[in-house]
Structure formats: structure tokens, C-alpha cells
DOKOLVEX-40335 format. One line per field, with one value per atom (N, C-alpha, C, O): residue number from 0; residue in one letter; chain; atom name; x, y, z. Coordinates in steps of 0.2 Angstrom, whole numbers, padded with zeros to 4 digits, m for minus. Example, Ala and Ser with C-alpha at 12.3 -4.5 7.8 and 13.67 -1.06 7.14 Angstrom:
// DOKOLVEX-40335
seq [0,0,0,0,1,1,1,1]
type [A,A,A,A,S,S,S,S]
mol [A,A,A,A,A,A,A,A]
atom [N,CA,C,O,N,CA,C,O]
xx [0066,0062,0066,0071,0064,0068,0064,0067]
yy [m0028,m0022,m0016,m0017,m0011,m0005,0000,0006]
zz [0039,0039,0039,0042,0035,0036,0039,0040]
// end
This chain:
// DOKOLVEX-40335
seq [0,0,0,0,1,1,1,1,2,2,2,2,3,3,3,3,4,4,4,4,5,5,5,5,6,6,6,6,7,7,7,7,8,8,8,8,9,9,9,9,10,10,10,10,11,11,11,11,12,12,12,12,13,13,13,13,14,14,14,14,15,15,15,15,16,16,16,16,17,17,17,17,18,18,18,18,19,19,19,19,20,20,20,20,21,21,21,21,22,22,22,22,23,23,23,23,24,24,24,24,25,25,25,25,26,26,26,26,27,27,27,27,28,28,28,28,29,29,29,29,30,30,30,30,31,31,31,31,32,32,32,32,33,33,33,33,34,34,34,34,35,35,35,35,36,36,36,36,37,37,37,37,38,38,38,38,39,39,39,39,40,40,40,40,41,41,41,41,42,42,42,42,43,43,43,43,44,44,44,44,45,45,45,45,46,46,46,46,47,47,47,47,48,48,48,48,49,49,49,49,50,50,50,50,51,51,51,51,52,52,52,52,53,53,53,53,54,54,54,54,55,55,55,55,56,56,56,56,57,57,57,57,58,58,58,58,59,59,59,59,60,60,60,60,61,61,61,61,62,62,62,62,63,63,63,63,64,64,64,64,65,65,65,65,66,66,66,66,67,67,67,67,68,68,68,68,69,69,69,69,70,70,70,70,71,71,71,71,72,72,72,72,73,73,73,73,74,74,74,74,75,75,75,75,76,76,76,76,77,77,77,77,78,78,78,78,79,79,79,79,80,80,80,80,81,81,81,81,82,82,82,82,83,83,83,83,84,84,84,84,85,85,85,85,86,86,86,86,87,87,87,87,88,88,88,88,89,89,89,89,90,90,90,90,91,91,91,91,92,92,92,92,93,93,93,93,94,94,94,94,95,95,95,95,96,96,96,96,97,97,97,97,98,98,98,98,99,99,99,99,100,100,100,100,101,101,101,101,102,102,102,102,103,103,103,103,104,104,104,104,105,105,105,105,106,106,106,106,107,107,107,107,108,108,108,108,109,109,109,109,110,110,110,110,111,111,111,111,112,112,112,112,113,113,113,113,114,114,114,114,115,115,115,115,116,116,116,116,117,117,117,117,118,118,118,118,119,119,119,119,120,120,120,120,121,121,121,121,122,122,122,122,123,123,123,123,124,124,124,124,125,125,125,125,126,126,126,126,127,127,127,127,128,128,128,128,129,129,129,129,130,130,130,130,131,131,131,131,132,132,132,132,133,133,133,133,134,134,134,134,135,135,135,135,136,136,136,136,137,137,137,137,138,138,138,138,139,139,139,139,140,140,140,140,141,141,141,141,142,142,142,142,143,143,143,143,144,144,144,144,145,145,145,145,146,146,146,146,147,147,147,147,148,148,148,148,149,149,149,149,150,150,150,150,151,151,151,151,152,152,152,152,153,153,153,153,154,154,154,154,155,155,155,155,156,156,156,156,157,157,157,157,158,158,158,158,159,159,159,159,160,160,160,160,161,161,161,161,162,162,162,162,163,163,163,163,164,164,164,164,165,165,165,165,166,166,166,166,167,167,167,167,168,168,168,168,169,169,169,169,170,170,170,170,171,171,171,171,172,172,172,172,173,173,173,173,174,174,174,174,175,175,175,175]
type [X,X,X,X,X,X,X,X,X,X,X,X,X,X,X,X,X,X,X,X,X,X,X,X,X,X,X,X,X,X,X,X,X,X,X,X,X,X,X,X,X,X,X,X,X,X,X,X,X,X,X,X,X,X,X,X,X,X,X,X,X,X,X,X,X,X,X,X,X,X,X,X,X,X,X,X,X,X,X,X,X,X,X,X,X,X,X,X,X,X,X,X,X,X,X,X,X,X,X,X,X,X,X,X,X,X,X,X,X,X,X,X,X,X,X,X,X,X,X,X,X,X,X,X,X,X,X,X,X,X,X,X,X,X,X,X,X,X,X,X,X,X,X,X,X,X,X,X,X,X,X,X,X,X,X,X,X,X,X,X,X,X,X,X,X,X,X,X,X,X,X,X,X,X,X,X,X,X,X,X,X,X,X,X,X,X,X,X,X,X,X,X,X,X,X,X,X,X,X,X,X,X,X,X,X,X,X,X,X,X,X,X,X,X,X,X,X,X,X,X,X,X,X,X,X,X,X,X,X,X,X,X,X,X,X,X,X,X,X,X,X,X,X,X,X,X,X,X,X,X,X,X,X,X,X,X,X,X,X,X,X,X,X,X,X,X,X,X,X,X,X,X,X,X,X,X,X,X,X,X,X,X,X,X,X,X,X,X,X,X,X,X,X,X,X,X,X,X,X,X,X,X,X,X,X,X,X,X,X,X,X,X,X,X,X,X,X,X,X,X,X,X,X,X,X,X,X,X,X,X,X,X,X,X,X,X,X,X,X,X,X,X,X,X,X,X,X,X,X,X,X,X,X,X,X,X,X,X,X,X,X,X,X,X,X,X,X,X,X,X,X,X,X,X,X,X,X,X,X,X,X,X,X,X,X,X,X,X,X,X,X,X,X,X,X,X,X,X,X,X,X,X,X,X,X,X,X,X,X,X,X,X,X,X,X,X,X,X,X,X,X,X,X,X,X,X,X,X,X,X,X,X,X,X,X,X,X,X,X,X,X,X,X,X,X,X,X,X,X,X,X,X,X,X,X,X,X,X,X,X,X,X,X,X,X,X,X,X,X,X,X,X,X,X,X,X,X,X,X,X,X,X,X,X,X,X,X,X,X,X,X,X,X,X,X,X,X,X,X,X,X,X,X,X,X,X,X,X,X,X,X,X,X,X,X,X,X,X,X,X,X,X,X,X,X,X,X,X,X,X,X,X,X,X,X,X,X,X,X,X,X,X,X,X,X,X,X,X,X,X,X,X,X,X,X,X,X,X,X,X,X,X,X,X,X,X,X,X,X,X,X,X,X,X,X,X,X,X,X,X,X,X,X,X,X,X,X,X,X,X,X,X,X,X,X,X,X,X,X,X,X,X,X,X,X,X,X,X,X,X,X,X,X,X,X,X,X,X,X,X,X,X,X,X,X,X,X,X,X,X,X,X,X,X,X,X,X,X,X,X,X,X,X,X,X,X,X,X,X,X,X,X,X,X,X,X,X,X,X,X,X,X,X,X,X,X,X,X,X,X,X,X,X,X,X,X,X,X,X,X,X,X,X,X,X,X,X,X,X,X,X,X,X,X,X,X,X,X,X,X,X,X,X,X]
mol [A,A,A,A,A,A,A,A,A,A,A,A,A,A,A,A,A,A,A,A,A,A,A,A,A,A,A,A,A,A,A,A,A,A,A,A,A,A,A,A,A,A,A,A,A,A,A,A,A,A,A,A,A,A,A,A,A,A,A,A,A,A,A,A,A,A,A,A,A,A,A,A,A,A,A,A,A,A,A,A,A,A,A,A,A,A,A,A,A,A,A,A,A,A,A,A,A,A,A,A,A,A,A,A,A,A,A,A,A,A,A,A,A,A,A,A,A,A,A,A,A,A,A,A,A,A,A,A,A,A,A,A,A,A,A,A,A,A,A,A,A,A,A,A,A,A,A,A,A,A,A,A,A,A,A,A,A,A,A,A,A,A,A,A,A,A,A,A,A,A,A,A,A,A,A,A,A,A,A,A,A,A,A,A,A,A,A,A,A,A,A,A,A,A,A,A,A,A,A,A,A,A,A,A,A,A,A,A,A,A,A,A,A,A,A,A,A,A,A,A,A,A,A,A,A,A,A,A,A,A,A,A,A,A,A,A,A,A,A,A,A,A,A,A,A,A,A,A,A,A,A,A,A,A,A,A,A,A,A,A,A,A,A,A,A,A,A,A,A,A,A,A,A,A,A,A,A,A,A,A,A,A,A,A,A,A,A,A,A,A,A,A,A,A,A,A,A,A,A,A,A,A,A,A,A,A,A,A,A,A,A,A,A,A,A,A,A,A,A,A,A,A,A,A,A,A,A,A,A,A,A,A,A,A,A,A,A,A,A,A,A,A,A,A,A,A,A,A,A,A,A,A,A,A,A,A,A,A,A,A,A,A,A,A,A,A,A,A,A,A,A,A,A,A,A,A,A,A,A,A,A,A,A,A,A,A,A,A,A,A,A,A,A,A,A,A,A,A,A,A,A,A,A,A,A,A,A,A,A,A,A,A,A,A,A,A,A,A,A,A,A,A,A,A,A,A,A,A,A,A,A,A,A,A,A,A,A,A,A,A,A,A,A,A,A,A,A,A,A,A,A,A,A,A,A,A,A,A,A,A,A,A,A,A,A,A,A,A,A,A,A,A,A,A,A,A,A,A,A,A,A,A,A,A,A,A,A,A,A,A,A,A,A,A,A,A,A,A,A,A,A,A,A,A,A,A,A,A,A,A,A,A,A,A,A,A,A,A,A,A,A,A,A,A,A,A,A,A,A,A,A,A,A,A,A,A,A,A,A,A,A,A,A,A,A,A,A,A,A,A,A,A,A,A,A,A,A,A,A,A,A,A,A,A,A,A,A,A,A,A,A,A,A,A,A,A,A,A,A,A,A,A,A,A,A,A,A,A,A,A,A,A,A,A,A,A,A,A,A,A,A,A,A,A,A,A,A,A,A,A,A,A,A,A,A,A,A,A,A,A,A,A,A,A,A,A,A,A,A,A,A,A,A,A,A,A,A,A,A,A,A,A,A,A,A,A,A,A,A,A,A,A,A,A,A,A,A,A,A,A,A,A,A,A,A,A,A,A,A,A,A,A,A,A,A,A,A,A,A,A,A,A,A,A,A,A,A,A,A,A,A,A,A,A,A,A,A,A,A,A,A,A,A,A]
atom [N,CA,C,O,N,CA,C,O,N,CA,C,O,N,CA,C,O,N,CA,C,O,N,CA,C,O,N,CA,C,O,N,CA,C,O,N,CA,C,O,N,CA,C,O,N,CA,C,O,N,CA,C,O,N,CA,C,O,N,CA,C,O,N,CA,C,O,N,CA,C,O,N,CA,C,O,N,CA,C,O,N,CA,C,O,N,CA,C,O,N,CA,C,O,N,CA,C,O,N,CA,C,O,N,CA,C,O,N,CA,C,O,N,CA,C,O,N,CA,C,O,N,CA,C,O,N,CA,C,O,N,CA,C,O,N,CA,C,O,N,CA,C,O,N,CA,C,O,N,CA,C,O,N,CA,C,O,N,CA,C,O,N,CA,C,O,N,CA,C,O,N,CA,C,O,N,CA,C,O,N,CA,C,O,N,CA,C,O,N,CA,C,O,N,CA,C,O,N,CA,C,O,N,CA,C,O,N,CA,C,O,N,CA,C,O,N,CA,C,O,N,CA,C,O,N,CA,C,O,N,CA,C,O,N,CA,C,O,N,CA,C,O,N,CA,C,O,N,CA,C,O,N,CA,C,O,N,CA,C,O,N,CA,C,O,N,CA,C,O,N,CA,C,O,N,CA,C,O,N,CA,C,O,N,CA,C,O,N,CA,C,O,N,CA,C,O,N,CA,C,O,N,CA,C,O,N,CA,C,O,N,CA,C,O,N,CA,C,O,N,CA,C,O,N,CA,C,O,N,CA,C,O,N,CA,C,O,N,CA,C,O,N,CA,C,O,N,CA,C,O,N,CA,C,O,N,CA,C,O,N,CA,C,O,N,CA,C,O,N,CA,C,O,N,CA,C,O,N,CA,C,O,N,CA,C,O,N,CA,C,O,N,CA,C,O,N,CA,C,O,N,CA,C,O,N,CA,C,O,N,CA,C,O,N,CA,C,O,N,CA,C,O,N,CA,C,O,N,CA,C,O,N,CA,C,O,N,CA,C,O,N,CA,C,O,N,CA,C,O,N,CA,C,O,N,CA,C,O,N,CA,C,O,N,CA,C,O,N,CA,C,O,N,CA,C,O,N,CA,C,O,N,CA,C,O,N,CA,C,O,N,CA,C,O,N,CA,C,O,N,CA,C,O,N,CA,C,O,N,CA,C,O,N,CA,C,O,N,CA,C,O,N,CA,C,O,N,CA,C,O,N,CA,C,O,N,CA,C,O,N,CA,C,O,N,CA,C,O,N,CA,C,O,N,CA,C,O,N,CA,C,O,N,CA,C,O,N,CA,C,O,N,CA,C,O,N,CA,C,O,N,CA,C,O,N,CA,C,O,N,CA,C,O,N,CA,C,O,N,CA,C,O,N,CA,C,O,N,CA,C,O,N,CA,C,O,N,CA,C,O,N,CA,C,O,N,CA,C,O,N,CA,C,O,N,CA,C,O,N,CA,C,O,N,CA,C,O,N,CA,C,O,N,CA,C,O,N,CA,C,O,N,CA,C,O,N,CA,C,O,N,CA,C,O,N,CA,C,O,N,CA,C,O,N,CA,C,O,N,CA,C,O,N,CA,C,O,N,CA,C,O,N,CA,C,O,N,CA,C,O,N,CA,C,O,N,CA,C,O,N,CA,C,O,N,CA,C,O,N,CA,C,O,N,CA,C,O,N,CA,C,O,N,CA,C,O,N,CA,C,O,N,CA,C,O,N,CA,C,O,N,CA,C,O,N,CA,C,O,N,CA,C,O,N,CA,C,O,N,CA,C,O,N,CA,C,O,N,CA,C,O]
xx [0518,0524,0522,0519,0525,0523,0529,0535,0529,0535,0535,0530,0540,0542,0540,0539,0539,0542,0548,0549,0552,0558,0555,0549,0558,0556,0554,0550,0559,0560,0552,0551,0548,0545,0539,0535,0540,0532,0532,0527,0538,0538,0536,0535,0536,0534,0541,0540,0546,0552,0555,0557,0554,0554,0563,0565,0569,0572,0576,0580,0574,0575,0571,0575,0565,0561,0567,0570,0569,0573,0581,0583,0583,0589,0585,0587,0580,0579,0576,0579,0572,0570,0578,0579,0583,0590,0593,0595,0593,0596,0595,0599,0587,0583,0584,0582,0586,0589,0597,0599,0600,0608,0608,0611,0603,0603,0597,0591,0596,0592,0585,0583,0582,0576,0572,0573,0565,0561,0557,0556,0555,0552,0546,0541,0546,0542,0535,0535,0528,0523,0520,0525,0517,0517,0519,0517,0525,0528,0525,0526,0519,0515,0520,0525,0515,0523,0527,0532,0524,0530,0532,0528,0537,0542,0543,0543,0544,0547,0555,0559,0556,0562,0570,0575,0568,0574,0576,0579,0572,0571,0574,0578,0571,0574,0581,0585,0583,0590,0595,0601,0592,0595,0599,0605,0592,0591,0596,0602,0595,0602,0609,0613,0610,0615,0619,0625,0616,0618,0617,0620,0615,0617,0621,0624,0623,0629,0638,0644,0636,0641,0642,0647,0636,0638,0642,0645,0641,0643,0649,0653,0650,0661,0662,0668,0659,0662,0663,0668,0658,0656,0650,0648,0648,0640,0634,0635,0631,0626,0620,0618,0617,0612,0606,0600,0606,0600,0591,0586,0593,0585,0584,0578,0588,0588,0586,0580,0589,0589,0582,0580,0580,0574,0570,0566,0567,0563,0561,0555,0567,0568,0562,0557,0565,0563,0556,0553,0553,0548,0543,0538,0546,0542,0543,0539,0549,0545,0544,0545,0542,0539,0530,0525,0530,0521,0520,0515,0525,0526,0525,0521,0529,0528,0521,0519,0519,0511,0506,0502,0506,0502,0501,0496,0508,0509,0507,0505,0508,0507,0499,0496,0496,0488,0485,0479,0487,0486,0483,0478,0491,0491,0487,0484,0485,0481,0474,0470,0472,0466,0462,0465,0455,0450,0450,0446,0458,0462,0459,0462,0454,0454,0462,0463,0466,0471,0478,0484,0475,0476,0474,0474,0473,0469,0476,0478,0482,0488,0493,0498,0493,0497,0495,0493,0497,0495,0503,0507,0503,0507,0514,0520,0511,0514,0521,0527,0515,0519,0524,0530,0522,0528,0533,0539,0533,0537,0543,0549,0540,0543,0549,0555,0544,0549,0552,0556,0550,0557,0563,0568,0562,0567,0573,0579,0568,0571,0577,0583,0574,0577,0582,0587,0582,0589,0595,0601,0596,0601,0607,0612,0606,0613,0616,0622,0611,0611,0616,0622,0613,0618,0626,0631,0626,0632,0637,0643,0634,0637,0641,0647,0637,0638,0645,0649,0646,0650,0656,0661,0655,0661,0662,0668,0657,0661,0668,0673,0667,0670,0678,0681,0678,0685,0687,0694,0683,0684,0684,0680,0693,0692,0684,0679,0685,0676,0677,0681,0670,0669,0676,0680,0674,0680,0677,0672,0678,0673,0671,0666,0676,0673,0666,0660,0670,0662,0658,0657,0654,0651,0648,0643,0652,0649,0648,0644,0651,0647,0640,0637,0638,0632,0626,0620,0630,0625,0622,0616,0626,0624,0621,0616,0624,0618,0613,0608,0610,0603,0601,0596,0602,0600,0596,0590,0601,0599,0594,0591,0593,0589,0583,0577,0583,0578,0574,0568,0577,0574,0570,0566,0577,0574,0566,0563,0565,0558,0554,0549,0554,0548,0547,0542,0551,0550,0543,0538,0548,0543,0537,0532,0538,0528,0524,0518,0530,0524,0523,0517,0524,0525,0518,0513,0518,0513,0505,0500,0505,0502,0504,0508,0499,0501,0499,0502,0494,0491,0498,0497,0502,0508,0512,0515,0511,0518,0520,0526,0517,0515,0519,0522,0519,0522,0529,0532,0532,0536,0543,0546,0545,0549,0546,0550,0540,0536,0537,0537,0538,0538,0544,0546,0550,0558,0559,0565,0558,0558,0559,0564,0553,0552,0556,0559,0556,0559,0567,0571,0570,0575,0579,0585,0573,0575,0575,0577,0573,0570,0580,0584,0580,0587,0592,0598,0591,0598,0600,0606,0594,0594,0599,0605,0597,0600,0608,0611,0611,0618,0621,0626,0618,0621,0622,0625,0619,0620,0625,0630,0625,0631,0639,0644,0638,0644,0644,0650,0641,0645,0644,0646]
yy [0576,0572,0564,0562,0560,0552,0549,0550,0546,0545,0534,0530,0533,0525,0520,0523,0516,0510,0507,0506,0505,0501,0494,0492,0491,0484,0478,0474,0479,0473,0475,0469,0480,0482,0479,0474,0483,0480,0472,0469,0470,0462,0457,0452,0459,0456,0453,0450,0454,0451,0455,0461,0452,0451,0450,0444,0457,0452,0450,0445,0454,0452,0442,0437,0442,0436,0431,0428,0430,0429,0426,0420,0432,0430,0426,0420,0429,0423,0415,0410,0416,0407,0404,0398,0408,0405,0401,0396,0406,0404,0399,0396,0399,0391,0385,0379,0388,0381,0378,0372,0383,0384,0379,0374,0382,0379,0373,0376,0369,0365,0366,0362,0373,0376,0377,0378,0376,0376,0385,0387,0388,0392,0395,0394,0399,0399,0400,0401,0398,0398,0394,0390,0394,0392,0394,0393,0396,0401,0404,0403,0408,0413,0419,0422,0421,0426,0423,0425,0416,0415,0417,0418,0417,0422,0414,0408,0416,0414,0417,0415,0422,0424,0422,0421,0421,0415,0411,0413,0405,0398,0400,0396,0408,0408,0407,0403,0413,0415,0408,0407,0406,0397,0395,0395,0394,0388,0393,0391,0401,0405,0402,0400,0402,0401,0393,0393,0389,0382,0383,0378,0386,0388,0390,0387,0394,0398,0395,0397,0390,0386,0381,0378,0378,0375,0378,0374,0383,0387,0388,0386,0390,0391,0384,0384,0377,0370,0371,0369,0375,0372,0369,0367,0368,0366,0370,0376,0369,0375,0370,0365,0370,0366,0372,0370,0378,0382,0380,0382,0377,0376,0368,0366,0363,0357,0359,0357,0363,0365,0368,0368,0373,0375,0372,0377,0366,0363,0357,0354,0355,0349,0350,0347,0357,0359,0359,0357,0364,0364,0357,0356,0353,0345,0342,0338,0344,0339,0341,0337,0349,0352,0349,0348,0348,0348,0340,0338,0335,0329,0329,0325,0333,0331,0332,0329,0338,0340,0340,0344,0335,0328,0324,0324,0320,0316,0318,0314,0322,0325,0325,0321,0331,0330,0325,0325,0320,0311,0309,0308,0310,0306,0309,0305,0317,0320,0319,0321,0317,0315,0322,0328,0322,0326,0331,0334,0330,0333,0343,0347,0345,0353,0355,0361,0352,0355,0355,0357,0353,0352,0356,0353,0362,0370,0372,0373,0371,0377,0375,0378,0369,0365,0366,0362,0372,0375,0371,0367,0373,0372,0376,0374,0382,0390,0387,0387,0385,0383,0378,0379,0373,0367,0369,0367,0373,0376,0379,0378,0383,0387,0383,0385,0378,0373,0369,0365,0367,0365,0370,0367,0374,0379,0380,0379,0382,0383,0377,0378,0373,0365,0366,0363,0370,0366,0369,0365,0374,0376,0372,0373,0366,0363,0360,0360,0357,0356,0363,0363,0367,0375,0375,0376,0374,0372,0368,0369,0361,0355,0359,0359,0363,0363,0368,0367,0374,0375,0372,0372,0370,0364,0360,0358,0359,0352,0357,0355,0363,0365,0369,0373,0366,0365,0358,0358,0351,0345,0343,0345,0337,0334,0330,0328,0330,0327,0320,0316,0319,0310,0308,0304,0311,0309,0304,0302,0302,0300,0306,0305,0311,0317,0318,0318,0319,0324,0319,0320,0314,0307,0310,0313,0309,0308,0317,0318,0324,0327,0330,0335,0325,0326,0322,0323,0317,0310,0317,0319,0319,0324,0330,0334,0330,0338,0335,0339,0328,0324,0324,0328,0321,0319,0326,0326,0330,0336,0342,0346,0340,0345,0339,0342,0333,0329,0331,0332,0331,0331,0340,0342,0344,0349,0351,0356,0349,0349,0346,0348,0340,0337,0343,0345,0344,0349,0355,0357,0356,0362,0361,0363,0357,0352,0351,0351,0349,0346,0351,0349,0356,0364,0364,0364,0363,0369,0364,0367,0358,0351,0347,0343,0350,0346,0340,0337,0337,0333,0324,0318,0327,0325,0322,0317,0325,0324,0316,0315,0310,0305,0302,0296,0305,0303,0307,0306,0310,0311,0310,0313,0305,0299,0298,0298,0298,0296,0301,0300,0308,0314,0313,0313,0313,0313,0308,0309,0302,0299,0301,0302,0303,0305,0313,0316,0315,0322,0320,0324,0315,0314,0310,0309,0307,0305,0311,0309,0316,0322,0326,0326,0327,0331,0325,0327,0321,0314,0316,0317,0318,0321,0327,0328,0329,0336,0334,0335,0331,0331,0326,0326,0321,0318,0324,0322,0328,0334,0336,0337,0338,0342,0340,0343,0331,0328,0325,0323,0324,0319,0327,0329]
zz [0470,0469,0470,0475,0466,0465,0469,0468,0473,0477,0475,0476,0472,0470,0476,0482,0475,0481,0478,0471,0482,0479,0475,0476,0471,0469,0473,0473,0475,0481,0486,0488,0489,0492,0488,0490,0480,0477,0474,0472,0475,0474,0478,0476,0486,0490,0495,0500,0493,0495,0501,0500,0507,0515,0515,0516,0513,0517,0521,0520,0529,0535,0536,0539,0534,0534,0531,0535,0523,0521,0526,0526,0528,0534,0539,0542,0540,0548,0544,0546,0540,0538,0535,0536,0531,0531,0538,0540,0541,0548,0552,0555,0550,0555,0551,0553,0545,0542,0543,0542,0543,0546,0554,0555,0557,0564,0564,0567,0563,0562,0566,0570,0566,0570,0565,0559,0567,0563,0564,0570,0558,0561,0565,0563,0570,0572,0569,0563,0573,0570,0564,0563,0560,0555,0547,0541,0551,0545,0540,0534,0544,0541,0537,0539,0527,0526,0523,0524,0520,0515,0509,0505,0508,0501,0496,0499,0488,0486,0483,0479,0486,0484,0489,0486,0494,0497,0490,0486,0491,0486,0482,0479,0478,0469,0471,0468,0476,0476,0478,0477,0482,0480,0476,0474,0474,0466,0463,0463,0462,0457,0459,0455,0466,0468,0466,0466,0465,0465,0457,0453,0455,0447,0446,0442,0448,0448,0452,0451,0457,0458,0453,0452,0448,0444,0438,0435,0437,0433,0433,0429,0438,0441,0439,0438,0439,0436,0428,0425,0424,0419,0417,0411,0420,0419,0417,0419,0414,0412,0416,0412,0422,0424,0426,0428,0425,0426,0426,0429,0421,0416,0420,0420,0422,0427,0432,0433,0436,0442,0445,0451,0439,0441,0438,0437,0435,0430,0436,0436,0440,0444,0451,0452,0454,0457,0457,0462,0451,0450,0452,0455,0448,0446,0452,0454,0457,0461,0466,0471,0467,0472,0470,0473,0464,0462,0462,0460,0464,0464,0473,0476,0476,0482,0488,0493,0483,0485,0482,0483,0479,0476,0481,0483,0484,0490,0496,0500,0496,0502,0503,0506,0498,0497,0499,0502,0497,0493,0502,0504,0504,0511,0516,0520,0517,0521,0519,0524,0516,0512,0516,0516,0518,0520,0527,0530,0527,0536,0535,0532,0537,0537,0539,0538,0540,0543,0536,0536,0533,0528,0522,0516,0523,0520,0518,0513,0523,0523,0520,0520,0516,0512,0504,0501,0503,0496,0492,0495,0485,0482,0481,0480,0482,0486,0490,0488,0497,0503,0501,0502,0498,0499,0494,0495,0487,0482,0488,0488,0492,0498,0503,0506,0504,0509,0507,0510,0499,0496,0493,0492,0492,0490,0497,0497,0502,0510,0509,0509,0510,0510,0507,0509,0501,0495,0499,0499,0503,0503,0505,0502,0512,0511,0506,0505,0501,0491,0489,0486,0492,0489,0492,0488,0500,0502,0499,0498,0499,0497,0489,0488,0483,0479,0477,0472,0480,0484,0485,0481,0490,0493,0488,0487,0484,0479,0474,0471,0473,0470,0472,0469,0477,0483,0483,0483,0483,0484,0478,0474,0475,0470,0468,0472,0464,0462,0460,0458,0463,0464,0469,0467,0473,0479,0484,0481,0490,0497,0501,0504,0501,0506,0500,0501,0495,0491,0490,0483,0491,0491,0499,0500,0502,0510,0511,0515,0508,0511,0506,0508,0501,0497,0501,0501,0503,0508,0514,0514,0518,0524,0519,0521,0513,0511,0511,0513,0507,0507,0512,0512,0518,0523,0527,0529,0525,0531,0527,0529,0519,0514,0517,0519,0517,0519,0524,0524,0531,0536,0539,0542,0534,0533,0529,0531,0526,0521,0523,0522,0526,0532,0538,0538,0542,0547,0545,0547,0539,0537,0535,0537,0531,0527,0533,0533,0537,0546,0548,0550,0549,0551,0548,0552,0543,0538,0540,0541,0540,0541,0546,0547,0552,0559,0560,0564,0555,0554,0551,0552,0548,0546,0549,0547,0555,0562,0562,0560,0564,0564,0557,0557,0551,0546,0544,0538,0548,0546,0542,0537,0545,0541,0534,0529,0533,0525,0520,0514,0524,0519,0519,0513,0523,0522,0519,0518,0516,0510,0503,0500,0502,0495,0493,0488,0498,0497,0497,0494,0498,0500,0496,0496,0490,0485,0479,0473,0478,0473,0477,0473,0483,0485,0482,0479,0482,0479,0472,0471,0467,0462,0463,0460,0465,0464,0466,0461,0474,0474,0469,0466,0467,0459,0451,0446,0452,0447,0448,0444,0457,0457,0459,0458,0460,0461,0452,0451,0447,0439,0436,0431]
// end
């Protein structure tokens, strides 16, 4: 008898791991260790989800959203590379990982997007609450990059910058 594994099993997709790396983003907690065991299927299911709230507008932004993504997770670990120059510690900062911890990241991007679709558009609440989904996608994706590259810690502010310019993208899609 050939017994299946489920998909989800042979895909690799963790998803208790899943709920708890959500969660540590809910509560501004980073996760434990160096968040050994990372998944890409959180992140996809994101990025689907904020498609999918654009969707309920009218927007067809799928191929944006994942394209954006894409481009400036390999944009930011370029930067990132750049800045750790010859750091051994600096091994754990594949492209893998930071794809990971940008995706983790987008989610308040997922909520704001959401919410935009409760709030008349181009309002001041949905203005200021894209500005807090920035801020907090921002500081979220440094914690983790720092996580992954302790060498980093020091620069932290430097990495929430550029990332924070790549999330602005994103809540200007989701507010025009």
C-alpha cells in the first residue's frame, strides 16, 4: 500500500510556523532565534490576500504586487549584501531569507488594504492609516533582516529606510 503525503506536507508549508511568524508581526515581537525554518508560503498567501483586496475595489494589481515584491526584495539584498561587505555573519542573509522577511513584513500593507476598503478613499484616515501601515511594514523588515544579520543591528534605521520606501509603493497602489 503507497500511502500520499498531503501537499501541503510535500510542499514544505509549516502551518503552525506560519500562525506564529503572523502573530510576531501582529505583536511587534520578533521571532524567536534566528528564525530558522523559513517558509515562503506565509508571504505568498499575503501578497494573494492584498490581491485580492484589490480585487474587491476593482483593481487588477496581481502581477504589480508580485513583480514589486519580487524586485525589491532582490533590490534590498543587494543593499543589504553591499553594506555587510565580508561580515561571516553575513552567510544567513540569502535572498531566500530576505524574500521571507519581506513578505512577513507586508502584512500591515494587507491590513491597511482591507481597511482601505471600509474608508472613503484618498481620505486623511486612509492617508494616515497607510503612513502607520509604512512605518510599522518598515520597522518590521529591519527587525527581521537584523535577526537574520546581527552584524546589521548598528544600522538598523538604514535598513528601515529603503524598505520603507519599497512599502510606500505598495500603500500608494493600494490608496490611487
Amino acid at each position: 500500500m503507497h500511502f500520499f503525503l498531503p501537499p501541503r506536507v510535500e510542499l514544505g508549508i509549516d502551518v503552525p510556523a506560519i500562525v506564529s511568524r503572523t502573530f510576531s508581526v501582529l505583536t511587534f515581537r520578533t521571532p524567536g532565534g534566528r528564525s530558522e525554518g523559513l517558509d515562503i508560503g506565509g508571504p505568498i498567501l499575503f501578497l494573494m490576500l492584498m490581491g485580492t483586496a484589490h480585487l474587491l475595489v476593482g483593481k487588477l494589481h496581481f502581477g504589480y504586487i508580485l513583480g514589486w515584491t519580487v524586485v525589491g526584495s532582490l533590490l534590498l539584498w543587494f543593499l543589504l549584501n553591499s553594506m555587510v561587505g565580508g561580515d561571516p555573519d553575513a552567510s544567513e542573509l540569502t535572498l531566500y531569507s530576505c524574500c521571507c522577511a519581506v513578505g512577513y513584513s507586508m502584512l500591515p500593507l494587507v491590513l491597511h488594504a482591507f481597511l482601505s476598503l471600509l474608508l472613503p478613499r484618498r481620505s486623511p484616515f486612509a492617508l494616515g492609516a497607510g503612513l502607520l501601515a509604512v512605518a510599522w511594514s518598515a520597522q518590521t523588515a529591519a527587525k527581521l533582516l537584523v535577526l537574520r544579520t546581527p552584524g546589521l543591528r548598528p544600522m538598523h534605521w538604514v535598513i528601515a529606510y529603503p524598505a520603507g520606501l519599497m512599502f510606500t509603493a505598495f500603500a500608494l497602489l493600494t490608496l490611487y
